[in-house]
TORKEKOL-76953 format. One record per residue (C-alpha): residue number from 0; residue in one letter; x negated, y negated, z. Coordinates in steps of 0.25 Angstrom, whole numbers, plus 5000, padded with zeros to 4 digits. Each point is the difference from the previous one (the first is absolute). Layout:
% residues N
k:NUM r:A x:X y:Y z:Z
...
% end
This chain:
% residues 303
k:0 r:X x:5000 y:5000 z:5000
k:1 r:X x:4994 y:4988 z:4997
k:2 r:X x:5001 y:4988 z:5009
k:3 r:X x:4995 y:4985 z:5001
k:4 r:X x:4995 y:4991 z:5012
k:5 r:X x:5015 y:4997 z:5005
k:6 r:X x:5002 y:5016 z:4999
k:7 r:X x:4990 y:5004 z:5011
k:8 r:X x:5004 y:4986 z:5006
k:9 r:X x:5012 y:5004 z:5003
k:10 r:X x:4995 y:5015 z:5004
k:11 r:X x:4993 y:4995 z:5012
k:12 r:X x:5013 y:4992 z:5003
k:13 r:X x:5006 y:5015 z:5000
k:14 r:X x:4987 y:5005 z:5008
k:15 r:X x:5002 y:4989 z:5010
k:16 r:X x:5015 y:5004 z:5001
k:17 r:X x:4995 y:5016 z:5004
k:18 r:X x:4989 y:4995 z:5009
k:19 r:X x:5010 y:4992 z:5008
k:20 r:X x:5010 y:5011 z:5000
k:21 r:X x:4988 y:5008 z:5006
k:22 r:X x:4997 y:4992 z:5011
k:23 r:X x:5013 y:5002 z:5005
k:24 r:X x:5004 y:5014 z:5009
k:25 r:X x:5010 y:5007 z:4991
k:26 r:X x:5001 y:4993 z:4987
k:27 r:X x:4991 y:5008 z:4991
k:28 r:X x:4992 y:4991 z:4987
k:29 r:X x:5006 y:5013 z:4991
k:30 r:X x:5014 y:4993 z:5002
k:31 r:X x:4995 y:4986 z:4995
k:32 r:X x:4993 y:5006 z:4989
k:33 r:X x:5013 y:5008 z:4996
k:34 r:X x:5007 y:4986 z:5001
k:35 r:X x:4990 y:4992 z:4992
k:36 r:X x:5001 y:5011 z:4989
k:37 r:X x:4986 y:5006 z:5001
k:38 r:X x:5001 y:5010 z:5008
k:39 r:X x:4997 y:5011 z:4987
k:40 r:X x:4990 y:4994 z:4995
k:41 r:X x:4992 y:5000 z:5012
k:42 r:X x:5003 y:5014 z:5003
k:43 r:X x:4995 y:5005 z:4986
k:44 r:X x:4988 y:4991 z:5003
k:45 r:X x:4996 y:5005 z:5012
k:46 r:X x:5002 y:5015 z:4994
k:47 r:X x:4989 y:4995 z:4989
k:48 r:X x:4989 y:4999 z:5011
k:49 r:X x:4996 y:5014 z:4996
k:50 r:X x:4987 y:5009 z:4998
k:51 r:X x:5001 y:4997 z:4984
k:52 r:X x:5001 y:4984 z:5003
k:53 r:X x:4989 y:5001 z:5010
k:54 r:X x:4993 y:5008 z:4992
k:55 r:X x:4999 y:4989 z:4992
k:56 r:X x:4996 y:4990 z:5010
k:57 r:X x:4989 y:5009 z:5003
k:58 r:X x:4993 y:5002 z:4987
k:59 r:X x:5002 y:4983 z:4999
k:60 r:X x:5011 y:5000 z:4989
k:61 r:X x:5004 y:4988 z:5008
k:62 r:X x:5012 y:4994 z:4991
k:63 r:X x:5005 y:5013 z:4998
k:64 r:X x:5002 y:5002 z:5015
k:65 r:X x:5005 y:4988 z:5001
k:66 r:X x:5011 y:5003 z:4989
k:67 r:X x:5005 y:5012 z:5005
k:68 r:X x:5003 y:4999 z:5015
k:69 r:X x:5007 y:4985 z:4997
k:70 r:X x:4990 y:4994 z:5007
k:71 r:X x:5004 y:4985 z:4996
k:72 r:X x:5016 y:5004 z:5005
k:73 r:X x:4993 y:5006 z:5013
k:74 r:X x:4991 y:4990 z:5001
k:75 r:X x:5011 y:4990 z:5001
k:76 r:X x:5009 y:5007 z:5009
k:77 r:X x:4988 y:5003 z:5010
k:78 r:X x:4997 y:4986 z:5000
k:79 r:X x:5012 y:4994 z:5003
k:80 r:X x:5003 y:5012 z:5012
k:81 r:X x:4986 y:4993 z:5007
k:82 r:X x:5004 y:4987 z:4998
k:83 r:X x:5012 y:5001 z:5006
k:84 r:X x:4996 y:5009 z:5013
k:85 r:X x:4990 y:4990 z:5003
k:86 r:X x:5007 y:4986 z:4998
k:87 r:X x:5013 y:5007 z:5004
k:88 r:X x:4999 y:5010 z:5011
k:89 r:X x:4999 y:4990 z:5011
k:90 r:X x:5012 y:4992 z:4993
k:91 r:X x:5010 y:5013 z:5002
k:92 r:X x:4996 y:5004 z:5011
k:93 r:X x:5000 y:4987 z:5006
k:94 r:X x:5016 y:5002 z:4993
k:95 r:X x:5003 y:5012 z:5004
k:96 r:X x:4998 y:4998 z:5015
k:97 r:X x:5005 y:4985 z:5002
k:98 r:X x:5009 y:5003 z:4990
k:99 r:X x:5004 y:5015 z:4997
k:100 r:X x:5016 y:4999 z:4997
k:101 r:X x:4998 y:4990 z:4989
k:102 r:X x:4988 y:5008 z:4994
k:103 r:X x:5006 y:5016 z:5000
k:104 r:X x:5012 y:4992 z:4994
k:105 r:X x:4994 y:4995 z:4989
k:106 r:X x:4992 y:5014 z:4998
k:107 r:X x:5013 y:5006 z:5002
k:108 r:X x:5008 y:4995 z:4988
k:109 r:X x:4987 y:5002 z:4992
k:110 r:X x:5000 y:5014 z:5001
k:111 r:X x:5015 y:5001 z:5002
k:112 r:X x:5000 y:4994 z:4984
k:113 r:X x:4987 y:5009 z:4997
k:114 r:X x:5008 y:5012 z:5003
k:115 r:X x:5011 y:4994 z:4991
k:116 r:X x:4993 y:4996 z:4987
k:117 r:X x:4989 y:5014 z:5004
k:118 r:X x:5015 y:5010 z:4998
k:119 r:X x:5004 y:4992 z:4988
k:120 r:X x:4988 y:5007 z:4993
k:121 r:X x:5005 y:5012 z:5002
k:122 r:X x:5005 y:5004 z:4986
k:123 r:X x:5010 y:5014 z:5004
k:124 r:X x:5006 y:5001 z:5014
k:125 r:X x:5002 y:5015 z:5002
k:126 r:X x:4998 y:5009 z:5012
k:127 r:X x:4986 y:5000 z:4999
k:128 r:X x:4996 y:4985 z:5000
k:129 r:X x:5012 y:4999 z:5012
k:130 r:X x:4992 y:5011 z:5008
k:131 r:X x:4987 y:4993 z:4997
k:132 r:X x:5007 y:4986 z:5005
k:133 r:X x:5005 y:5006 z:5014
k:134 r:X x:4987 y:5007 z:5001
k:135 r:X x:4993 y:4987 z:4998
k:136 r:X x:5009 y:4993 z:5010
k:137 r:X x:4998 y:5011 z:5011
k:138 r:X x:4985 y:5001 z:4999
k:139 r:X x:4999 y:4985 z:5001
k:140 r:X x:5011 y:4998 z:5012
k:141 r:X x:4992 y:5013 z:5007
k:142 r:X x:4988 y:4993 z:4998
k:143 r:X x:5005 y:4985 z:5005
k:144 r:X x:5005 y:5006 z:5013
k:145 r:X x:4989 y:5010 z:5004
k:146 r:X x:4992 y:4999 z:5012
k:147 r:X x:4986 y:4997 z:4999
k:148 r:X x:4989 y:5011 z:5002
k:149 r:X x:4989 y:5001 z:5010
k:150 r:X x:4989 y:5005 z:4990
k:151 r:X x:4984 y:5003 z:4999
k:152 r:X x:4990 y:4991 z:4998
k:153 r:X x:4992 y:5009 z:4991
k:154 r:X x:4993 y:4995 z:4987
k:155 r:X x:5007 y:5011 z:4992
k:156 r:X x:5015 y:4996 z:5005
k:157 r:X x:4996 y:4986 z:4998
k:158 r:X x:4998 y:5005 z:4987
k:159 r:X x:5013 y:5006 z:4998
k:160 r:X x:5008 y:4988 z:5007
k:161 r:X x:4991 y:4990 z:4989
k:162 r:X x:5005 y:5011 z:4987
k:163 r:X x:5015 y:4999 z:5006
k:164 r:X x:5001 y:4986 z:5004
k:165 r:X x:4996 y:4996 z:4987
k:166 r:X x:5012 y:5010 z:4991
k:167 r:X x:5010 y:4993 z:5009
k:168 r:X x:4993 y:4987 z:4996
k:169 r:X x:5003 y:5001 z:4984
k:170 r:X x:5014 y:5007 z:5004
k:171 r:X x:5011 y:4988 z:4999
k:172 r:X x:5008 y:5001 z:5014
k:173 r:X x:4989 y:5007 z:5008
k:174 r:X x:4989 y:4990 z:5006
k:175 r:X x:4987 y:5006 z:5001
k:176 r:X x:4998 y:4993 z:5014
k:177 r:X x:5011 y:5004 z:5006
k:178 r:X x:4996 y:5015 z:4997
k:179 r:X x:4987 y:4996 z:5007
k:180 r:X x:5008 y:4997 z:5012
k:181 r:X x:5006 y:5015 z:4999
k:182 r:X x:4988 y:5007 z:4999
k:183 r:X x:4996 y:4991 z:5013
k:184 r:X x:4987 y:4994 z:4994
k:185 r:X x:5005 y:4988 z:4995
k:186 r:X x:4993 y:4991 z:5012
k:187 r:X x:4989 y:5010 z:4999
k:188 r:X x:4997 y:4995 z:4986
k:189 r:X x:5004 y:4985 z:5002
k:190 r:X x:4990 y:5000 z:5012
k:191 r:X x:4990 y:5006 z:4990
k:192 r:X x:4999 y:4989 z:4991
k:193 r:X x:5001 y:4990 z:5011
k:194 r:X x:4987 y:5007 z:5006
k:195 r:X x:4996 y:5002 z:4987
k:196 r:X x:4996 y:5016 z:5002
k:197 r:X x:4996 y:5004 z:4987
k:198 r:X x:4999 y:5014 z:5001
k:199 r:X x:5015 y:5001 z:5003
k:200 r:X x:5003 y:4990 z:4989
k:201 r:X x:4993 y:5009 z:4990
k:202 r:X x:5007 y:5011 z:5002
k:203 r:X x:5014 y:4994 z:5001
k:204 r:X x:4996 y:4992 z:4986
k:205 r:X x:4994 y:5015 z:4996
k:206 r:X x:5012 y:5005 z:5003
k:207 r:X x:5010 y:4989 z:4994
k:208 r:X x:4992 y:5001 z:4988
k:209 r:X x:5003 y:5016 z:4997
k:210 r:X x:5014 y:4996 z:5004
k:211 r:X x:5004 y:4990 z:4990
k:212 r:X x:4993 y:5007 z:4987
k:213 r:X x:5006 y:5012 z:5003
k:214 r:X x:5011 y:4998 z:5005
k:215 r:X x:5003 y:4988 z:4988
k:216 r:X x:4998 y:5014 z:4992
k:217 r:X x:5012 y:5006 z:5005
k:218 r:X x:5010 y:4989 z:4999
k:219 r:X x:4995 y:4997 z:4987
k:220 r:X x:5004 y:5014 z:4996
k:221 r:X x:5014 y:4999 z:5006
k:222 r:X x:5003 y:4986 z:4994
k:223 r:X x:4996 y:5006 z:4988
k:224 r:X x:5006 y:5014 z:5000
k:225 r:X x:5012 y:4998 z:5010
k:226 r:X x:5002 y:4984 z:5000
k:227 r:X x:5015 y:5001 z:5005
k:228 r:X x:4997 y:5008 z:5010
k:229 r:X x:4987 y:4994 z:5004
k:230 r:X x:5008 y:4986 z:5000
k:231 r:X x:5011 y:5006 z:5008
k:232 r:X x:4991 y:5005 z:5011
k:233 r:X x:4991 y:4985 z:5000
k:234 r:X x:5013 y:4992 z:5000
k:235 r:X x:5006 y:5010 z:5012
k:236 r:X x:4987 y:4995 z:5006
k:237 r:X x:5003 y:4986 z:5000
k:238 r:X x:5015 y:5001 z:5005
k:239 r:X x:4994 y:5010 z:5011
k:240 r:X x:4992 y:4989 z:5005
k:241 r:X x:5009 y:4989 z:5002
k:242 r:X x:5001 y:5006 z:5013
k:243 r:X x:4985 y:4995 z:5003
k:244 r:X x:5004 y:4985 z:4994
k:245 r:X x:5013 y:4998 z:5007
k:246 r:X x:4997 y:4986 z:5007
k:247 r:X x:5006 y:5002 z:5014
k:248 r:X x:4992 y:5010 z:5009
k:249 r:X x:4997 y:5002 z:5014
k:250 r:X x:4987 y:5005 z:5007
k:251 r:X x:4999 y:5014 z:5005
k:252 r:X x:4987 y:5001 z:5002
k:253 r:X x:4989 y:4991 z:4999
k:254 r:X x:4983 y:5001 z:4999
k:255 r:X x:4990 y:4989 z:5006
k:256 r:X x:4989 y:4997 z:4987
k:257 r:X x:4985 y:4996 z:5001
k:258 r:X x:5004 y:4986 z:5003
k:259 r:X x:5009 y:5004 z:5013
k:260 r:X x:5015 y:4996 z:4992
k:261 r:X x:5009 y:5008 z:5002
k:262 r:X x:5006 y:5003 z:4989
k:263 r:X x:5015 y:5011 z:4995
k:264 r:X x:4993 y:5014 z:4994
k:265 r:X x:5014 y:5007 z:5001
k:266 r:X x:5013 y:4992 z:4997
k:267 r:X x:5017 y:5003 z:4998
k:268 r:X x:5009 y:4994 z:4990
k:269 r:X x:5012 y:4992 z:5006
k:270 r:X x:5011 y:4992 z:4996
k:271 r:X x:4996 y:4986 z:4995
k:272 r:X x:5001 y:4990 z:5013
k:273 r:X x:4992 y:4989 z:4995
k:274 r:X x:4997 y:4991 z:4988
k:275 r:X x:5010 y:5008 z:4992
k:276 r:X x:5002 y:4987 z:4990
k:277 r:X x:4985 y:4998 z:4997
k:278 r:X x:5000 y:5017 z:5001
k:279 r:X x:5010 y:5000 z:4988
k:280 r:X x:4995 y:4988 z:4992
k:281 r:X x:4988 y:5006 z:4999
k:282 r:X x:5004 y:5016 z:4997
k:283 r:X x:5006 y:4990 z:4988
k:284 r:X x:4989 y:4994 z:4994
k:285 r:X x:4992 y:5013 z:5001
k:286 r:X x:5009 y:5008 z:4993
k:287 r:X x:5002 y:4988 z:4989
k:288 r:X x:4985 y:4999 z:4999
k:289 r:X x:5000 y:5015 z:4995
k:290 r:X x:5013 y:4996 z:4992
k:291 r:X x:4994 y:4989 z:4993
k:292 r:X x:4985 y:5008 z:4998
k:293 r:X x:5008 y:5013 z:4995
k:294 r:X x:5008 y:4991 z:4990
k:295 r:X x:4987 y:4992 z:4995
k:296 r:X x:4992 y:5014 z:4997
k:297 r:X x:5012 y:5004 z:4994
k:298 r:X x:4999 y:4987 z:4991
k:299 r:X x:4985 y:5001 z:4996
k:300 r:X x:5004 y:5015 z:4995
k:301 r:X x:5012 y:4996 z:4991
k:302 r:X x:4989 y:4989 z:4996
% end
């Protein structure tokens, strides 16, 4: 595909969306990248990072390596994830604890009009892609509302945790962080990049970067050979984990960080009891943001 300068302009807008999708417990950067309409081509790109394009790397065809994973197309969307973690992060988390109704809302009708236009792609409703969509929504309710786990520490769990964390990354609905938090190491690896202990950062990178290629592999295949089906289950996903997004919660159990704040690690769903104008306001304009995003992709393509 060729692209100019605005293309992989506006393709580190669409990493910078996933990046501050990531920073956020429970909103996966695989949902943003559905809505923004790239989520596809970044799977297929990803898959490309294999022995043949290495190969190439390594005997110095540099502009055929380049070519065949994509590399301007990752390039871009890598960029814009970094720049939005670091300019970001504090920002939303700054939001999300003085402000956390008004930001889940705003999330929430995002994903809620995610899962809408994500079904729509769905070309044949049968029993098979409805099994799929109730299959999706269970694993991802299940996966909202389990308890966290008191793991081991070891380099080769660490391994695993960095291999998983980052397939429920690239899966719309799932945040891979959240994931960390089940598998109990999420602090565990937040304090390792505060400390900067580089042996557990290797490994979990290690471990990430098996993940992603192989795993990029498999949901290539089912796009490919089940779409659907595939589509069914990612979009079952997303309305699953509207459970994790609904604004109004409550604080069951809670878990001091390194700075001594105490801060909510396990949390319920209650009924809205506060800020419910601003809460709905805001569900709106994330939901029309999708509308109007989905309705520009699907002018370019006409055009």
């Amino acid at each position: 595909m060729k692209r100019n300068l605005k293309d992989y302009g506006l393709l580190v807008l669409k990493g910078m969306g996933m990046g501050a999708a990531d920073v956020v417990p429970g909103v996966s950067g695989g949902t943003i990248a559905f809505i923004v309409g790239i989520y596809e081509e970044l799977i297929d790109s990803i898959k490309s990072i294999n022995v043949s394009s290495l190969k190439l790397l390594f005997t110095g065809k540099i502009a055929a390596f380049w070519n065949a994973i994509n590399a301007n197309f990752l390039l871009s969307i890598v960029a814009g994830i970094g720049i939005s973690i670091f300019s970001l992060a504090k920002i939303i988390t700054w939001l999300l604890t003085d402000h956390p109704i008004l930001v889940w809302s705003f999330f929430f009708g995002l994903v809620l009009a995610s899962t809408w236009f994500v079904s729509k792609d769905i070309r044949k409703w049968d029993w098979k892609t409805i099994l799929s969509y109730i299959i999706g929504i269970i694993v991802a309710f299940y996966i909202t509302v389990a308890t966290p786990a008191e793991t081991p520490s070891n380099l080769l769990f660490i391994f695993l945790c960095g291999a998983i964390a980052i397939c429920a990354m690239i899966l719309p609905g799932i945040s891979g962080s959240f994931i960390l938090v089940l598998l109990g190491k999420y602090f565990y690896i937040m304090e390792a990049v505060k400390t900067f202990n580089i042996p557990v950062m290797l490994v979990f990178i290690g471990g990430a970067a098996i993940g992603i290629t192989s795993f990029s592999r498999i949901l290539s295949f089912a796009l490919r050979r089940f779409h659907d089906i595939t589509i069914a289950v990612l979009a079952g996903f997303m309305l699953g984990s509207l459970n994790k997004v609904w604004p109004w919660k409550e604080t069951i159990e809670t878990y001091t960080d390194s700075h001594g704040l105490v801060k909510p690690l396990v949390e319920a769903n209650i009924m809205p009891n506060q800020h419910i104008g601003e809460a709905v306001g805001l569900m709106i304009l994330g939901f029309a943001i999708v509308y109007f995003l989905e309705k520009l992709s699907k002018t370019k393509t006409i055009l």
